[in-house]
C-alpha positions in Angstrom: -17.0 -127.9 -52.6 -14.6 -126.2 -55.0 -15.5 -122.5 -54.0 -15.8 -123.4 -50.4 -12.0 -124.6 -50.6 -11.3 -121.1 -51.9 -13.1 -119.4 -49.2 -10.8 -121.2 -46.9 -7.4 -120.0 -48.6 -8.6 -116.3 -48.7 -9.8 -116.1 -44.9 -6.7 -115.1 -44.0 -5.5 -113.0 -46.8 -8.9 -111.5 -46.4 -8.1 -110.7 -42.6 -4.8 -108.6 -43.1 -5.7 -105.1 -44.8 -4.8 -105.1 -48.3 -4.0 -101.5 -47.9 -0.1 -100.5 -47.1 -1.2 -96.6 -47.6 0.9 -95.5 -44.3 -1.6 -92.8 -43.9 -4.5 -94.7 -43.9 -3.0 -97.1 -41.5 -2.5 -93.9 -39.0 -5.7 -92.8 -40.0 -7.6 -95.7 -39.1 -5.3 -96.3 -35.3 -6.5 -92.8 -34.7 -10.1 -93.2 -35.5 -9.8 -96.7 -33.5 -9.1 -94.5 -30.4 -11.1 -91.1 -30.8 -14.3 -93.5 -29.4 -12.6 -93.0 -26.3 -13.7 -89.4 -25.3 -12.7 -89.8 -21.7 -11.5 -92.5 -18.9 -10.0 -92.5 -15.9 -7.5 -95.3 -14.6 -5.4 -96.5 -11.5 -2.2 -97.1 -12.2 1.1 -98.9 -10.6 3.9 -97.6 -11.5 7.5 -99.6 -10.6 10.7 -96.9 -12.1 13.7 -99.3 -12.7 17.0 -97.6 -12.5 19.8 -98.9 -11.3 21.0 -96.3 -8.8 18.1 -94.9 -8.0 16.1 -95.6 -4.6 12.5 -95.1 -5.8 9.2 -97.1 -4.3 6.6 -98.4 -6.7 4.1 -95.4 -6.6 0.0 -95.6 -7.3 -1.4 -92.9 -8.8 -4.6 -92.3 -10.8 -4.3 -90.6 -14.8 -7.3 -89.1 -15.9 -7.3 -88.1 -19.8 -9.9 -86.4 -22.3 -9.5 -86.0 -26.2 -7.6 -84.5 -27.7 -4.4 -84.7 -25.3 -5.7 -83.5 -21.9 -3.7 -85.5 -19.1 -3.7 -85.2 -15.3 -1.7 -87.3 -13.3 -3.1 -87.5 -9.7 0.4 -88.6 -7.5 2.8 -87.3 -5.3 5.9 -88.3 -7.1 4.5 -87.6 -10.5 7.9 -84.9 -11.2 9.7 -87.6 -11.1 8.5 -89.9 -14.4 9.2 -88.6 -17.7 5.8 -87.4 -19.2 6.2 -89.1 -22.5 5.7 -92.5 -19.7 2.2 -91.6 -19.1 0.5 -90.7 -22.5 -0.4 -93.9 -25.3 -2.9 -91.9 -27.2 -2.4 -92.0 -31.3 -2.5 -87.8 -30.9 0.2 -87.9 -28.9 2.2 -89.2 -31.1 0.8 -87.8 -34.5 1.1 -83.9 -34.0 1.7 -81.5 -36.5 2.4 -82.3 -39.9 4.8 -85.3 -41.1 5.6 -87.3 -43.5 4.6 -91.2 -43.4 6.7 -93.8 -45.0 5.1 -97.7 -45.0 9.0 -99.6 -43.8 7.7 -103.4 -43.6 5.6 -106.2 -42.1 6.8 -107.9 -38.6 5.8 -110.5 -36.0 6.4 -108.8 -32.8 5.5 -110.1 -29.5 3.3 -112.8 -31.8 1.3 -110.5 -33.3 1.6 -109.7 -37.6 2.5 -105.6 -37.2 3.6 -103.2 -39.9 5.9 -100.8 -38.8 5.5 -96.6 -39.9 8.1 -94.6 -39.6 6.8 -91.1 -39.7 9.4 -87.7 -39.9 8.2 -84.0 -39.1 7.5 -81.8 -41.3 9.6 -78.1 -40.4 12.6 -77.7 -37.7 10.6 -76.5 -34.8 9.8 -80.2 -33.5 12.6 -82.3 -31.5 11.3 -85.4 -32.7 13.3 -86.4 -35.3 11.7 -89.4 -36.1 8.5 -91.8 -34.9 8.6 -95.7 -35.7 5.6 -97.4 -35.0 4.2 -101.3 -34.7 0.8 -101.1 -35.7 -1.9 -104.4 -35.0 -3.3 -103.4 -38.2 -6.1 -106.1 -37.7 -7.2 -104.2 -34.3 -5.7 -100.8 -35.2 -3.7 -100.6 -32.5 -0.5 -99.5 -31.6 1.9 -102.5 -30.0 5.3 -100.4 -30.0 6.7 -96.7 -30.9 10.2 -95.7 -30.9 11.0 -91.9 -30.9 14.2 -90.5 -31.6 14.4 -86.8 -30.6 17.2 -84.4 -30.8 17.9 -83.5 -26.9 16.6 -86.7 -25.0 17.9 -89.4 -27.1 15.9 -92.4 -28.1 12.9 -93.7 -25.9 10.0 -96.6 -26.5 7.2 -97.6 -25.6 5.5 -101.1 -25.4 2.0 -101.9 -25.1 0.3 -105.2 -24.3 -3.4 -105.2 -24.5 -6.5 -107.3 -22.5 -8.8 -108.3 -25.4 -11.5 -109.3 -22.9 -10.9 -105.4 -21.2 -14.1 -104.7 -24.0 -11.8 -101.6 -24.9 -9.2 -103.2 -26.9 -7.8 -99.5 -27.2 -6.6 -99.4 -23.9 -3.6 -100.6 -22.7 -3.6 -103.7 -19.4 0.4 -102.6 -19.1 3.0 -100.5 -20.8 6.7 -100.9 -20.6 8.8 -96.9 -21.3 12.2 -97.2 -21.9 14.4 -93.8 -21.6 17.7 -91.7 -21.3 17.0 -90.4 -17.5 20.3 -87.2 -18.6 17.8 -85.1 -18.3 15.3 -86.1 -15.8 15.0 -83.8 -13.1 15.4 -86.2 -10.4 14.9 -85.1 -6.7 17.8 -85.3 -4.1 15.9 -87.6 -1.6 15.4 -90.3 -3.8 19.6 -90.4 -4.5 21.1 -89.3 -2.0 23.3 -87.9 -3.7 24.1 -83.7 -5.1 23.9 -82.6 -8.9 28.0 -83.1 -9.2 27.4 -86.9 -8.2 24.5 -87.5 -10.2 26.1 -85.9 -13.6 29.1 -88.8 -12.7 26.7 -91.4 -12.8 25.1 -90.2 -15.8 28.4 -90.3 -18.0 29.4 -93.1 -16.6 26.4 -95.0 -17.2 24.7 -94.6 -20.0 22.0 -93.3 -18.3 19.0 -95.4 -19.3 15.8 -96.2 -17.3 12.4 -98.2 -17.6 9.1 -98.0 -16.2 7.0 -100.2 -16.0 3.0 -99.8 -15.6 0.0 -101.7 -14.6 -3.6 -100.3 -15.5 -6.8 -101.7 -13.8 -10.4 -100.4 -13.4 -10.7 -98.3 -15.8 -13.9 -96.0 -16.1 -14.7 -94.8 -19.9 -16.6 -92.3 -21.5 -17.8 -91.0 -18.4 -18.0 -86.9 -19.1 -15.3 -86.1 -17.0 -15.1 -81.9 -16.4 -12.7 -79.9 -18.2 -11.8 -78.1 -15.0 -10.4 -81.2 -13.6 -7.4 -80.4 -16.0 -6.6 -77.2 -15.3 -6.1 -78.0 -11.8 -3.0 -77.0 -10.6 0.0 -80.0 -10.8 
């Protein structure tokens, strides 16, 4: 009865990795994804900007390891790129440093949060901040602080009964749109106008996306990324 009693107040010390090596954290997010070689996905996509006129657009993103993306959508110019990619390679290029900063509850979940800095001046990231499920080995948030587009983040909420618990059911992007190349039609208004409204505002956006059917692992064709965007 004793050592059964024990069992009990270890399950859940037992449950959270004992390890706080950042690197092995990373390590074992980007391991969690690499058994997804491939998927395809539809997406809805709703771009949230105050004074900006822009329908909620469908597209489909096809993507194959390491970091090859196509975005199938008319509008795709106008969503910032970083929007569109979740994968652990996407954020870990290069070398960098990896600092462990501390353990959180956020959105209900126990994270630890990595912050990781580039290694050499010839990256604009500045800095990555990460909120790692460590008992999925999954990312639930990144913030990245770069030295021309300001700060954006990212926030990921996941299905667990999706059966890939590395793929995200919805993402939230949060940006500085100062430098998004945003097309006259959907503004009505010329470069002057729209430099006004980004000093004047701040100039922040969000976009919001909804991912359904995806179709894993399924070999899809190099040459469907080098198709012409």
């Amino acid at each position: 009865m004793k050592k059964f009693f024990i069992l009990i107040i270890l399950i859940p010390f037992l449950s959270f990795p004992q390890s706080k090596d950042p690197r092995i954290i990373l390590d074992n997010v980007k391991k969690t994804f690499s058994k997804i070689k491939d998927y395809e996905v539809s997406v809805d996509i709703k771009l949230d900007v105050s004074f900006l006129k822009v329908p909620e657009t469908h597209a489909t993103i096809y993507y194959k390891q390491p970091d090859k993306i196509y975005i199938a959508s008319k509008d795709f110019a106008l969503l910032p790129k970083g929007a569109l990619d979740f994968s652990p390679a996407g954020f870990m290029k290069g070398n960098y440093t990896a600092l462990f900063d501390r353990e959180e509850i956020y959105d209900g979940t126990k994270t630890v949060v990595i912050k990781t800095i580039p290694l050499g001046e010839s990256s604009d990231i500045v800095l990555t901040t990460f909120w790692i499920d460590p008992s999925k080995n999954i990312i639930r948030k990144v913030e990245v602080s770069t030295k021309v587009n300001g700060t954006f983040t990212i926030e990921l909420k996941y299905d667990a009964n999706s059966g890939y618990i590395q793929l995200p059911s919805s993402l939230v992007f949060k940006f500085n749109i100062s430098k998004l190349n945003i097309p006259k039609r959907f503004t009505n208004q010329d470069e002057s106008e729209q430099s006004k409204n980004y000093s004047k505002k701040s100039a922040t956006g969000t976009v919001y996306i909804v991912y359904s059917n995806y179709k894993v692992n399924r070999g899809l064709p190099d040459s469907l990324f080098n198709t012409k965007k």
